[in-house]
C-alpha angles and dihedrals in degrees: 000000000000094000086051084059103048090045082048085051091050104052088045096060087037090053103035082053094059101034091048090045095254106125129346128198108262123260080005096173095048090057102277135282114238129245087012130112136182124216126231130211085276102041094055094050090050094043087045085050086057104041088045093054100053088042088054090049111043093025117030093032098055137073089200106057137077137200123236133176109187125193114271089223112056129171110287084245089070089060092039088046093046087041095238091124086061115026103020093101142108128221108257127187121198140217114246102192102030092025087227111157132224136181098240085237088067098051108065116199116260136175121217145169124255136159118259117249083226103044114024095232139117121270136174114258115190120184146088107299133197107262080199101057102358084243115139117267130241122264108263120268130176119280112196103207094201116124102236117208139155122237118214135357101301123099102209135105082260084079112053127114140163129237092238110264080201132031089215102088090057081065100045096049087051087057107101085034084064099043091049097050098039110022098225120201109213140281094058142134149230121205140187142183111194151112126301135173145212136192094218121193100226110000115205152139092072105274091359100097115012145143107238120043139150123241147224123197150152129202109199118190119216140171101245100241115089091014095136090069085056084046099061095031095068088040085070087038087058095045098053090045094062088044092051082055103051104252118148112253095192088073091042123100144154134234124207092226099229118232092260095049104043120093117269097257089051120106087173126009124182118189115206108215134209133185111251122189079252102045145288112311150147111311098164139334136231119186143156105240097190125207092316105110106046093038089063088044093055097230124130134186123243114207102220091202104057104017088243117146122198144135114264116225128228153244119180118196096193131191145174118220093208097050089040083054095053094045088050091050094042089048092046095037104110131161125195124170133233135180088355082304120126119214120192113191141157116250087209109176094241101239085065096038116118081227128029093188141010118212117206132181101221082232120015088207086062105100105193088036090053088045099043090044088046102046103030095040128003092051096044096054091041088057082047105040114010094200100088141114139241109209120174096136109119131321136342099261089053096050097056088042078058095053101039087058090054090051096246113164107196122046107192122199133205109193132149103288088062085066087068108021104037086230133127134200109246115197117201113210103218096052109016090225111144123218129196108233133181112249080228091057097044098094091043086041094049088036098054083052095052 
């Protein structure tokens, strides 16, 4: 019963995100390409809201941290000096018989029964087996998920790059760049906000597992005494961000990465999970890298003060957009029922909302209505707030179905009584009550509610 919910739960969000312009299948009309999205008019604002929000946190509102946007495509030495060329890979098996293909942590080992081919009678079987044609799988062998490419004209092995699995060595080979241009005293950051990709193995749960995703990370250089404060420090720093932006923190919780499980540059490594309609799983990571990257990378710090050179330690807060973006849906999505009719809507806070306010002319045949609710007020609070609707398709109770779904908070009406009272009906989502405003209050109404 519980896992039909949560399937019933996941094809809701998946198909409110397409029907309302969020997110679409790639290459949708040619069939689809798996483990790739495209994003609507409303799922880039949202995803913009978001980007924009963590920027402002760990970046503007700093004095110790600096931007960086590094080039997807880097020198293959970059990949051979992180250890990406030789350890960034999953265990595949493989079918022999319909050549599907399945990540070894998918399949789980099971044993069944099944009649010899000599004797007609019924034996135990244990293995992996297909769940495409029921045939044995493969034994594991390494997958590495890097994208590879060639740069240039040339056909050698001189040529050859990599589209980037982690936005994080842009930032460490931007180090001493960083250091040279702003003198930086430690502890201080890098962060970056950009595209990765992935060659995953079997890409699947909507934006969950892809291949191709957005991060976003911070490198924060530290001396290595002491690191467990910062350590803790940025694991507060994590957890009030997700909160800012409106995810559910009931359904957030973090897991101590055991020593066989971490990467092999963490010394300590916390997940923070998140339930999924399909399960708990990673939401971000936070982990101390060490010494590790810069010392592969053969840079070192001077500390200008006291002639001292060394090589600063890490900690890395990392997380996907896109999976930032789903654990904020699934943490906003909401349904009530009124009158035997069932609304789903997303309780978005609205400083993070696609769109802040929808305007709407009672009738859009209505030519001083359409002018007066054009000109007086949809225009005005575009020019304030950008981040606002024009809806004018069908009738009022669809409109605001429309815009429940979106996750607008505010519906403002323009209808006849405005053309004598300068007042508009505004309809709040979560509770459906309507309030008469003054077309002269509504930036400082909307404003006070952002």
């Amino acid at each position: 019963m519980k896992q039909e919910k949560e399937n019933d739960l996941m094809e809701k969000i998946v198909s409110l995100c397409k029907r309302r312009g969020f997110i679409f299948q790639g290459s949708e009309i040619y069939g689809g390409l798996a483990g790739t999205w495209d994003w609507g008019h409303y799922g880039v604002a949202l995803k913009n809201n978001i980007k924009q929000n963590w920027w402002k946190k760990f970046v503007d509102n700093r004095t110790d941290m600096y931007g960086v946007d590094a080039a997807i495509l880097m020198r293959q030495e970059v990949w051979q000096a992180s250890g990406h060329v030789a350890g960034f890979a999953d265990p595949m098996i493989e079918c022999k018989k319909c050549k599907s293909k399945f990540r070894e942590d998918q399949i789980r080992e099971i044993t069944r029964t099944k009649k010899s081919l000599d004797t007609g009678r019924e034996i135990l079987e244990t293995g992996r087996f297909c769940t495409n044609c029921g045939n044995l799988l493969s034994e594991p062998h390494q997958f590495n998920m890097m994208f590879q490419t060639k740069v240039g004209a040339s056909d050698d092995s001189s040529a050859i790059s990599y589209l980037r699995p982690e936005t994080a060595q842009g930032m460490f080979v931007n180090f001493k760049n960083t250091v040279d241009a702003f003198h930086p005293k430690l502890p201080f950051g890098m962060a970056q906000i950009g595209k990765a990709f992935r060659n995953e193995i079997t890409p699947r749960d909507f934006l969950f597992r892809v291949r191709e995703f957005e991060q976003m990370e911070i490198e924060y250089f530290i001396r290595p005494d002491g690191w467990e404060e910062k350590f803790e420090y940025w694991r507060s720093q994590m957890v009030s961000w997700l909160e800012e932006i409106g995810v559910d923190m009931k359904k957030v919780h973090e897991l101590e990465v055991p020593d066989e499980d971490r990467a092999f540059y963490s010394k300590r490594t916390i997940d923070f999970e998140f339930d999924f309609p399909f399960g708990r799983k990673e939401l971000l990571g936070l982990a101390y890298r060490t010494d590790y990257d810069l010392k592969n990378h053969k840079l070192d710090y001077i500390d200008e003060e006291q002639g001292e050179k060394m090589i600063p330690h890490v900690i890395e807060p990392s997380i996907g957009v896109d999976r930032a973006l789903f654990a904020l849906v699934v943490s906003v999505y909401a349904e009530d029922e009124k009158d035997g009719e069932v609304r789903s809507y997303l309780k978005f806070k609205p400083s993070i909302a696609p769109v802040i306010c929808a305007v709407s002319p009672l009738l859009k045949n209505k030519i001083e209505l359409v002018e007066y609710a054009n000109t007086k007020v949809f225009a005005p609070l575009k020019e304030e707030f950008g981040r606002v609707a024009w809806d004018d398709n069908g009738n009022i109770g669809k409109r605001y179905r429309r815009q429940d779904e979106i996750g607008t908070p505010f519906c403002i009406v323009v209808d006849f009584d405005t053309l004598s009272d300068d007042a508009v009906t505004v309809r709040d989502r979560d509770t459906g009550e309507q309030t008469r405003i003054k077309v002269s209050e509504l930036k400082n109404y909307i404003k006070e509610r952002i």
